[in-house]
N, C-alpha and C positions, 0 to 999 in steps of 0.2 A: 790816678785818673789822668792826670795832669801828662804824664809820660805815656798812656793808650790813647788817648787824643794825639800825640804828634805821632805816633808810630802812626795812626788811621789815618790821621790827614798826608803822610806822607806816600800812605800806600795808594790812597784816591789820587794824589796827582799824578805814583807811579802809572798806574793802571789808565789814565787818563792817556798818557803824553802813548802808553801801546795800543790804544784804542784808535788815536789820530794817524798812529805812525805806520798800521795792519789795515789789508782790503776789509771793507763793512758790505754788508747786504749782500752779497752774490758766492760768500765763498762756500766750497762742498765741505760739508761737516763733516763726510769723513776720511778730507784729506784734511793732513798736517799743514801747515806756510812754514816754508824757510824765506832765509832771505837771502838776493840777489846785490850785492852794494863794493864802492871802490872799485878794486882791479880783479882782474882773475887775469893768472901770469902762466899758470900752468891749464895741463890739460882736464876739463872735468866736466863728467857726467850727469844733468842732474837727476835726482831720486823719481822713478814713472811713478812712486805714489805720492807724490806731494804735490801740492801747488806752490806758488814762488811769488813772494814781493819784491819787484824793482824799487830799490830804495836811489832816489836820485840816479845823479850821472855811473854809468855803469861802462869798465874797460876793459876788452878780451884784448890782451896783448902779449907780447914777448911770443909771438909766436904759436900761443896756444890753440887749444879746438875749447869750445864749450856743446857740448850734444843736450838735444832736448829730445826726451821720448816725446812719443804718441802720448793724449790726452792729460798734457798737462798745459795748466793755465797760471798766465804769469800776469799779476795785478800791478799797474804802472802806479807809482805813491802820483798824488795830487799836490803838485805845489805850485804855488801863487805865483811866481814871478816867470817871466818867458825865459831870461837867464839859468834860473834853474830847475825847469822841464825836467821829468826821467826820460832818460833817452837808454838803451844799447846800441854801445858801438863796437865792432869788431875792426879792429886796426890791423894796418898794412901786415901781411904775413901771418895772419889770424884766421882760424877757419871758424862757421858755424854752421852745423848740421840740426835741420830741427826736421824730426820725423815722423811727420802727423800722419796721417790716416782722415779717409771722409768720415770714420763713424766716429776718429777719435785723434781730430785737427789737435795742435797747437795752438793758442788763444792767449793774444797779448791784449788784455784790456785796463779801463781805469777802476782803478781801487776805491772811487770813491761808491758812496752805495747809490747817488744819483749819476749816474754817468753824463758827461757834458764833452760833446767835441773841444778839443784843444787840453783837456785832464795833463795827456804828456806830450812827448815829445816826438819819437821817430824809433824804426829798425833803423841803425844805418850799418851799412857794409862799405870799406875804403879797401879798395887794393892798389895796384900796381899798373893796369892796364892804361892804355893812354886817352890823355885828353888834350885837345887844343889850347888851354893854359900853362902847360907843363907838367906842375904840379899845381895842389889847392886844400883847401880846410875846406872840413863839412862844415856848412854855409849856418849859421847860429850858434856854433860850440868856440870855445876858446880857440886859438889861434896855438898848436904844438905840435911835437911829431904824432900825439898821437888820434890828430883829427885829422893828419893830413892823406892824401891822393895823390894818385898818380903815379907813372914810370913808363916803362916801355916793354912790358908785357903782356902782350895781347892775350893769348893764354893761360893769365895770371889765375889761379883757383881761389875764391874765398869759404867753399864748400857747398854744403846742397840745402834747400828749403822746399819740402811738398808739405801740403795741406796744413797750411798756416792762415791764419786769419786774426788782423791788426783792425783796432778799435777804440776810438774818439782821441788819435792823434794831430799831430797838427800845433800843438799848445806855442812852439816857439815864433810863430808866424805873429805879427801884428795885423790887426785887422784892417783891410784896405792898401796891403803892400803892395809897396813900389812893384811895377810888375816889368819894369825893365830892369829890372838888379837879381840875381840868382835867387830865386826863392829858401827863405832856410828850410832847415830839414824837418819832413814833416811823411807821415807813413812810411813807406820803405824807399829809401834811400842808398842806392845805389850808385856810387862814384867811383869810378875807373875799376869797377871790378870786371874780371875777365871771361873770357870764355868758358874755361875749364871751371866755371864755377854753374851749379844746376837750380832752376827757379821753377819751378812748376807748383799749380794750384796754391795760389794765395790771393786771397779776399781780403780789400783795405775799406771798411767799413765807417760812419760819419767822420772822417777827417776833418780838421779846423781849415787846412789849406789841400796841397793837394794828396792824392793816396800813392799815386807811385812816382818818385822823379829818380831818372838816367842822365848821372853825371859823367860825360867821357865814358870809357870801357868799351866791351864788347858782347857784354853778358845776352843771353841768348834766354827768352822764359815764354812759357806756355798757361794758356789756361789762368788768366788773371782777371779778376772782378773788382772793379771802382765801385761804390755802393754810396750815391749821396755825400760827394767829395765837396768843401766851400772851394776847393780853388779849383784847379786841371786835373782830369782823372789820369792825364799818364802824359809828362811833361818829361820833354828832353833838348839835353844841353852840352855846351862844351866839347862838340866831338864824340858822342856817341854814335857807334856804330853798330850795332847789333842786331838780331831776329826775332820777332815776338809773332805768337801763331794764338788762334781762340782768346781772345782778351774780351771784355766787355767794359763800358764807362756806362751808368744808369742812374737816372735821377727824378726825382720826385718831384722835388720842388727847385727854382732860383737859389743863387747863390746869396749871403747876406755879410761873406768874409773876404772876396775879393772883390777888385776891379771891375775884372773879366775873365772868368770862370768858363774854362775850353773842354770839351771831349780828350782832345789832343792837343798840344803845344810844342810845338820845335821852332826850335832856335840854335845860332851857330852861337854867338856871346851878344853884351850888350853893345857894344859899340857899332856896329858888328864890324869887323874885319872877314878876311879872307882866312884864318887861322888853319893851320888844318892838324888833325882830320875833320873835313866839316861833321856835322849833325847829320847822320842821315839813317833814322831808323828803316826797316825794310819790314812792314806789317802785310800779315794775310790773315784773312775770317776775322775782322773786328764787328763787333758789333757797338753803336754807340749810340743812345739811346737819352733824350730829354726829358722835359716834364708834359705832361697832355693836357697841354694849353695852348692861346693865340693869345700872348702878351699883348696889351693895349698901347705899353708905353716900354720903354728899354729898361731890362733888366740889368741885374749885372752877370747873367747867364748870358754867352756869347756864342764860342764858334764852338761845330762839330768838330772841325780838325782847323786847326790854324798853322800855317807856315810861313816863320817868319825871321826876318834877319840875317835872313842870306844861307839859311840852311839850305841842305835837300833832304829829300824822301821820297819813298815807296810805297803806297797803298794799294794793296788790290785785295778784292775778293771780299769786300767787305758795307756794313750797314750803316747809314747815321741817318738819324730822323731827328726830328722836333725839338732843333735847336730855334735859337729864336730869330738870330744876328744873321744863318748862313751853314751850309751845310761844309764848306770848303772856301778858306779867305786864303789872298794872299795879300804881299805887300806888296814896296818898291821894290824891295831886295830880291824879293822873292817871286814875284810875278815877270820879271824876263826868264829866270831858270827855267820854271816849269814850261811857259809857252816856247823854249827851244829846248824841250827835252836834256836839260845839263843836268844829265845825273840825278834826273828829280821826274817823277813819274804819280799820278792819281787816274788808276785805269781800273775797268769791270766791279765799280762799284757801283750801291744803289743809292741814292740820296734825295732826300727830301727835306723842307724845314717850313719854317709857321709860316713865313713870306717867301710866295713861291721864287716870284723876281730874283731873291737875294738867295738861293740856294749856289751858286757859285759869284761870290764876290771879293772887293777891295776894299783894303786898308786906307783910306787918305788920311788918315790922321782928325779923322773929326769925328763925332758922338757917336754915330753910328755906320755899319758899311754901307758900301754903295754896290748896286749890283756891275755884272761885270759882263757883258752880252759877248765880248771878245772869247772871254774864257772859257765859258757857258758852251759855246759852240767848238771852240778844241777841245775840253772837256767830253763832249756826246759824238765827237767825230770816230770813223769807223776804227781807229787804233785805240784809242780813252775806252770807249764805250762803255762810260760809265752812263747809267740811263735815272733820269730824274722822275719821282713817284710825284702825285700832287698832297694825298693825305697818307698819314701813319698808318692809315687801314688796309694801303694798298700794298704795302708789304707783306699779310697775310700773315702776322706769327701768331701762334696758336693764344699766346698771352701775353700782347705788351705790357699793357697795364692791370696782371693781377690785382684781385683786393688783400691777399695776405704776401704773395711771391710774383715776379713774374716769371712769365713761362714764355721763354726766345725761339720756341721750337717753330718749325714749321710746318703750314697748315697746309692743305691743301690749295693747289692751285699758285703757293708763293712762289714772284718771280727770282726768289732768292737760291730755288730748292736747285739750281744748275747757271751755267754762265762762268764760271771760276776757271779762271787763266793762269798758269805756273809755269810759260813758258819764260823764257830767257835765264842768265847765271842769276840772277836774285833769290829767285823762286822755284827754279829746276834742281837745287842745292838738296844735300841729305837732310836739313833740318826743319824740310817743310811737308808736311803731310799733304801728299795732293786729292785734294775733295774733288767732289763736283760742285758742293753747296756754297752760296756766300753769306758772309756773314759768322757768328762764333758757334754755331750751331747746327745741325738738321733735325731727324725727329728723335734725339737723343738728347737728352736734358741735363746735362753734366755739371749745371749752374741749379739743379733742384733745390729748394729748400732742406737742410740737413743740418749735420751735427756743425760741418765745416761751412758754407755756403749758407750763411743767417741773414736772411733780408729785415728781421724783424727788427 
């Protein structure tokens, strides 16, 4: 008896430590789990009928591909400490193909059975492409070759990603981070990967911090969804230079994990210097979208789009509303560029936010922005002609604020449904679809509720 009691109790703890160590509550009974952990050196496939636990820190290296079919779902393990987040990284010279489907997306979530933003840690992708540091480490991982970034390949490939959708990342972020120091890596993660590499339809859903950040590179992607990010729905840094077309950033509520929690965020570095290549994403048809409220008092929800630190950028053809701070800030750095057109441009879009004063304003460095009447007016002049709404309702989309989804479509009568400008080399280039509509949308719903695109 004496020896079935320790064989039992040893089996209870066995059976205990694979219960803690396997996704709970959410997995399909009639897939198998394997597991995802350590390196992968070589090339591999993994199995379309299985699902997959990311066990901790995970390494595609030496060169390898790792491919993920259609309709497989990979459960991130839950660990305690921000040091040891589950993260995949594919390192320099490393490809990842994951090839979802709308009815039958790729799905990286946490394993745990209650899910909580922050569970794990990040997609990241490291290439070759360049950045204004030289090289660099993904921003929270050990400091090795094989977190590092950078080179001088603009057309550096790290491989393809459609119909992917990442879920309650973010875990290695502290809450309340320094928001002048590189954010660590948190949703997908993209540094210095290149052009030759393909990003279309991916949804970064409750992130701890932000859901997409462009570190350096040149990567070019389409059709991205922010869904209730704590930090910036789509932050860029280091010399990033790249093309992003149909993006959307959407939120429900205030943020309660950062600072100051942006639609958009660009910046050149912290110090900032002159570095180059500056910062200068080139966006058309964004849609960027707040919570539907008139804040009483300052959140830590802030700007539509903020440019700042001496970057540039290009926005045209696109939507922000019912931010609270300001629909479009700039700062010191950044507010001589854009008012002499250096390489830095926010034209033919529609903007709105809870204070009408402050839909174009500045950075002083104090609590909150100030509005900017200088701007305001080069802003809405006959070249800018971006044109300012007073409420979210004068947009006219068929559904800002669904009660189960929303619906970005456009409704009759919206000023949105024509007005979109694609002249000059930015936007006259092959990788921009030229609409008439502004904003990520017209009456085609491509952000539906679905198997891929889950607001719930």
């Amino acid at each position: 008896m004496k020896k079935l009691s320790l064989f039992s109790m040893m089996a209870l703890v066995f059976f205990a430590a694979c219960k803690k160590d396997h996704p709970s509550g959410t997995v399909n009974s009639s897939r198998k789990i394997d597991t995802l952990q350590g390196t992968i050196t070589a090339d591999r496939t993994l199995d379309a009928n299985k699902n997959y636990f990311l066990k901790g820190q995970v390494y595609v290296k030496n060169n390898a591909t790792l491919t993920i079919p259609a309709g497989i779902t990979v459960f991130a393990q839950v660990n305690a400490t921000r040091s040891s987040k589950s993260v995949l990284v594919i390192t320099q010279g490393s490809k990842i193909f994951i090839n979802g489907t709308i009815n039958n997306p790729v799905v990286f979530t946490s394993a745990a059975a209650v899910k909580a933003p922050g569970d794990w840690g990040a997609l990241i992708l490291l290439g070759k492409a360049p950045t204004n540091t030289g090289t660099g480490n993904a921003p929270g991982l050990p400091v090795s070759a094989d977190t590092q970034f950078g080179g001088n390949v603009a057309g550096d490939n790290s491989g393809s990603i459609t119909y992917l959708r990442l879920e309650y990342t973010g875990g290695i972020n502290p809450p309340q981070e320094d928001e002048w120091a590189l954010d660590k890596a948190s949703g997908l993660l993209l540094a210095s990967v290149g052009s030759g590499t393909k990003i279309d339809n991916v949804m970064v859903k409750y992130s701890n911090d932000d859901s997409f950040q462009f570190v350096g590179g040149t990567v070019n992607a389409t059709h991205l969804i922010s869904y209730n990010s704590g930090d910036d729905d789509f932050d860029f840094d280091h010399g990033y230079e790249g093309n992003l077309q149909f993006i959307i950033g959407y939120r429900t509520h205030a943020s309660s994990q950062a600072l100051r929690a942006n639609g958009v965020e660009s910046y050149n570095d912290s110090v900032p210097t002159a570095n180059t290549p500056l910062t200068r994403p080139v966006i058309s048809n964004m849609t960027i979208i707040g919570p539907q409220e008139t804040p009483i008092v300052k959140t830590n929800l802030n700007q539509g789009v903020y440019m700042r630190k001496g970057t540039r950028l290009a926005i045209r053809n696109s939507v922000v509303s019912d931010y609270p701070e300001g629909a479009f800030m700039v700062c010191p750095r950044t507010r001589p560029v854009i008012l002499a057109d250096d390489n830095a441009e926010f034209r033919s879009n529609l903007v709105q936010t809870d204070t009408l004063a402050r839909v174009f304003c500045y950075d002083h460095g104090l609590t909150t922005s100030v509005p900017d009447p200088e701007l305001s007016t080069f802003e809405t002049n006959s070249v800018n002609n971006n044109t300012i709404l007073t409420l979210s309702t004068d947009f006219k989309l068929t559904g800002m604020y669904g009660t189960t989804a929303p619906d970005l479509t456009l409704a009759a009568g919206s000023p949105a449904a024509s007005g979109a400008d694609f002249t000059g080399a930015d936007f006259s280039n092959s990788f921009f679809t030229h609409v008439n509509y502004r904003g990520a949308m017209s009456t085609s719903n491509w952000a539906a509720q679905s198997n891929w695109a889950d607001w719930r």
